[in-house]
C-alpha positions as a Python dict, from the first residue, in 0.01 Angstrom:
ca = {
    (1, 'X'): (0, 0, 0),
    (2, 'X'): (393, -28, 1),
    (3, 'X'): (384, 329, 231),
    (4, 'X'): (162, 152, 457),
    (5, 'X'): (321, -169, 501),
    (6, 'X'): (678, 13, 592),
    (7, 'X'): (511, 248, 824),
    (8, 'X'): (359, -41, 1021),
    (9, 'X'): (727, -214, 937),
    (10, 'X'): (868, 40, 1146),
    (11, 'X'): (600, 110, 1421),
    (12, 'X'): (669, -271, 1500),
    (13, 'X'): (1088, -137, 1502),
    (14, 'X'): (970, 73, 1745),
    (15, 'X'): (800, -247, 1965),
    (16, 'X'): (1108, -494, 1884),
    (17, 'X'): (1394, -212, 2016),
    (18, 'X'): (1248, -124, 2316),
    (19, 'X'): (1091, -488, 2356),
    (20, 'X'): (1463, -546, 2380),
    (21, 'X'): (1491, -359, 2754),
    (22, 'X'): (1157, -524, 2858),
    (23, 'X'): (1318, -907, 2748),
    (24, 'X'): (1659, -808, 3005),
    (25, 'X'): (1886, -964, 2736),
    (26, 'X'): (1655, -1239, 2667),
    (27, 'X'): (1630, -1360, 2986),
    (28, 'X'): (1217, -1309, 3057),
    (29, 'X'): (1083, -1523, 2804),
    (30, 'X'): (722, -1342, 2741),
    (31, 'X'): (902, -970, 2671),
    (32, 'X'): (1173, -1221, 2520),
    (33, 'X'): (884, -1395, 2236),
    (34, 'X'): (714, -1056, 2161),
    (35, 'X'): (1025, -899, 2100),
    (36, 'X'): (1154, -1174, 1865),
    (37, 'X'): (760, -1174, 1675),
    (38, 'X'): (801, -795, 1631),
    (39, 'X'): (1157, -878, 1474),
    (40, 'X'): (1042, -1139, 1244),
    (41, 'X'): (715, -913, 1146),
    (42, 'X'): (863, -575, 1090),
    (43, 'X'): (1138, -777, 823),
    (44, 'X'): (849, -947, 681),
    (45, 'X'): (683, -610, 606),
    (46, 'X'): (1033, -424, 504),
    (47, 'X'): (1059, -707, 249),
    (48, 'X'): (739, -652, 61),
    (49, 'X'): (721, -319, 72),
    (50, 'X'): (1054, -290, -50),
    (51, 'X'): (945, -519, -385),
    (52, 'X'): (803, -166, -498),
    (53, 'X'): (979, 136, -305),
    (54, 'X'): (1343, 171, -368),
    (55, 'X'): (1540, -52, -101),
    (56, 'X'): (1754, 318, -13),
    (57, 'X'): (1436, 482, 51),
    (58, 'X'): (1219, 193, 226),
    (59, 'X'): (1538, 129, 414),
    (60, 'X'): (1611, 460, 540),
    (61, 'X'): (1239, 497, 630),
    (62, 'X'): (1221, 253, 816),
    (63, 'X'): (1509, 310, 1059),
    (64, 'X'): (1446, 653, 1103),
    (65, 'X'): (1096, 549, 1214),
    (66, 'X'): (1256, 315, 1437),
    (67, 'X'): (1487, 493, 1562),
    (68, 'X'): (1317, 797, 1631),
    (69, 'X'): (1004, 635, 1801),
    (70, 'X'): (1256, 424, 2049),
    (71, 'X'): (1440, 747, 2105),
    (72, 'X'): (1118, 922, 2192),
    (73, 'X'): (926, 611, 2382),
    (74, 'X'): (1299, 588, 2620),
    (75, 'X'): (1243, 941, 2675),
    (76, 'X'): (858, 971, 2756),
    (77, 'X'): (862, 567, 2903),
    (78, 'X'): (1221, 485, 3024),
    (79, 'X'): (1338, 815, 3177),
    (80, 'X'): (1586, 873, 2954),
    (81, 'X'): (1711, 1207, 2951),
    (82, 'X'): (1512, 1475, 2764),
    (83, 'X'): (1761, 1759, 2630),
    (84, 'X'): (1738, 2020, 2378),
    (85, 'X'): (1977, 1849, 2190),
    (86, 'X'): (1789, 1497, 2181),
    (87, 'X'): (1459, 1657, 2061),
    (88, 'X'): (1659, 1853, 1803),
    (89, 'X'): (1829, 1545, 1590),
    (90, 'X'): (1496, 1345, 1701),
    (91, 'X'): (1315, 1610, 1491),
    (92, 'X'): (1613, 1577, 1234),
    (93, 'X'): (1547, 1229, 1134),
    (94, 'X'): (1175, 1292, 1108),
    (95, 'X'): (1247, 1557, 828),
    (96, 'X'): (1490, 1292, 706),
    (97, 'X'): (1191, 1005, 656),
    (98, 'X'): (968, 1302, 522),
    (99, 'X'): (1252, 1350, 248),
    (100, 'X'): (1311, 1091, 157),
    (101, 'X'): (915, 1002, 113),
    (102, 'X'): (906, 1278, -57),
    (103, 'X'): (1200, 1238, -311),
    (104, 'X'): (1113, 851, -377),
    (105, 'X'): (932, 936, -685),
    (106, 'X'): (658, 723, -538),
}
């Protein structure tokens, strides 16, 4: 259940970080609420899954999710740039959450 709870934990990362774009530095206050909900939710669920999983591993999971899925949502949604490069370490940190699934002992 912990593996579930950080995976939603950082989905919601996901929401919150590019929430943060839609809110225009907290000025709209709708994009503004849902991005501070998704803050306060995905810590709620990093907390209690990381009461069982190792805080390096639930930790490390959990940004990479994050980061990866805003890096991927700016590029399909925002029109960020899409490079060879970008996809590359994208795909890096994927096989870095895999690992370090895998190597929790878990």
């Amino acid at each position: 259940m912990a593996w579930v709870l950080l995976i939603v934990a950082g989905l919601l990362e996901v929401g919150w970080s590019v929430g943060m774009k839609y809110s225009e530095g907290f000025t709209r206050p709708v994009p503004s609420l849902l991005t501070g909900a998704g803050i306060v939710a995905s810590m709620l669920l990093l907390s209690y899954a990381a009461k069982t999983l190792p805080i390096g591993t639930a930790y490390g999971v959990w940004v990479g999710i994050g980061a990866a899925g805003a890096a991927v949502l700016g590029m399909l949604v925002l029109g960020e740039p899409v490079t060879a490069a970008r996809v590359f370490f994208v795909c890096l940190l994927l096989v870095a959450v895999v690992g370090l699934k895998a190597t929790s002992g878990h």
